[in-house]
Structure formats: C-alpha cells, structure tokens
C-alpha positions, 0 to 999 in steps of 0.5 A, a space after each residue: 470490524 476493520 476498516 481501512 482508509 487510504 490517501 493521498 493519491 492524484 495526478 503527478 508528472 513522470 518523474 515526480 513523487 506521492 505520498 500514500 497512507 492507509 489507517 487501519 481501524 478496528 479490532 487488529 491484532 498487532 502481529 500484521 502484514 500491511 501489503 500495497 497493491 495495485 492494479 492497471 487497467 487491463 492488467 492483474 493486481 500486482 503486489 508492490 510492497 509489504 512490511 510486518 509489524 517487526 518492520 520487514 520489508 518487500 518490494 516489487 522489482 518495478 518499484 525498487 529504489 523508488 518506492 518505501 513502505 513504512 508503518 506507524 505501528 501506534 497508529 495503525 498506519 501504512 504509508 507508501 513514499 513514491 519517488 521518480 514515478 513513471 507512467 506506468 505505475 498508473 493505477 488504483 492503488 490498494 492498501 491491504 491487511 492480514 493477520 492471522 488470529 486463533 487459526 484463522 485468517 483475516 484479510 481486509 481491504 482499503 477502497 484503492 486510491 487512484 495514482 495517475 503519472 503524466 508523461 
C-alpha cells in the first residue's frame, strides 16, 4: 500500500509565500508523476503542477513564474515552492502519484492540505 502525507500548508497574506511537501511511502515504482492538485470551494479540481521522476516539469498558466514543482526522488518526496500568492490560489491542496506497473495503473492520493491567502 502507498501512502502520502502533505504539509506545510496555512494562512499567508497575498503576496506571501508556502512551502508544500508531500512524502510518499509504500511500494512505488521509480518511474512516477508526482501531480499537485488543488480545489476551491465551488469550483473543479484543477491541475497545478507535475514533475516526472527524469525532472520534467508542467504548470498551470495561473501559476507560472510563482509556482515550483521539484522532487527528492531518494526520498519520495514532492514539494510545491508558492511564491507571490494571490487570494485565489485558496484551496485544499492535494498531492497525487501515479504510475503505471505491469500494465496497470496505479493512482494514489494524499488527504490535501488547506492553503488560505489574505487579501
């Protein structure tokens, strides 16, 4: 079984910066996608960024130039650098893995961490 634990979430003025990290724990196969996502009230879940075990990265265009993805790939873990935060990146935040093994899928979920930005 996976597991994946995120923190670091919190309360930050606008303008202000978080730093999310996610350990992953379990029997993961080293080829991954490590995804944050994350989810308004009243609003779909939304992608915000993604890194492959080779480093590849991509972002949301709301987040772009204020948001880093990187991965500590001997230690399972993801983080999420949120820099210049704005109200509207208020939201449950959720630290995802997949990976495909022998044909199949396998997709796990971290229990989301609240990020709220003051205006």
């Amino acid at each position: 079984q996976v597991q994946l634990v995120e923190s670091g979430g919190g309360l930050v003025q606008a303008g202000g910066s978080l730093r999310l990290s996610c350990a992953a724990s379990g029997m993961i196969f080293n080829i991954n996608t490590m995804n944050w996502y994350r989810q308004a009230p009243g609003k779909q879940r939304e992608l915000v960024a993604a890194i492959t075990s080779g480093g590849s990265t991509n972002y949301a265009d709301s987040v772009k130039g204020r948001f880093t993805i990187s991965r500590d790939n001997a230690k399972n873990t993801v983080y999420l650098q949120m820099n210049s935060l704005k109200p509207e990146d208020t939201a449950v935040y959720c630290c995802n893995l997949v990976f495909v093994r022998v044909g199949a899928l396998y997709d796990y979920w971290g229990q989301g961490t609240q990020v709220t930005v003051s205006s």
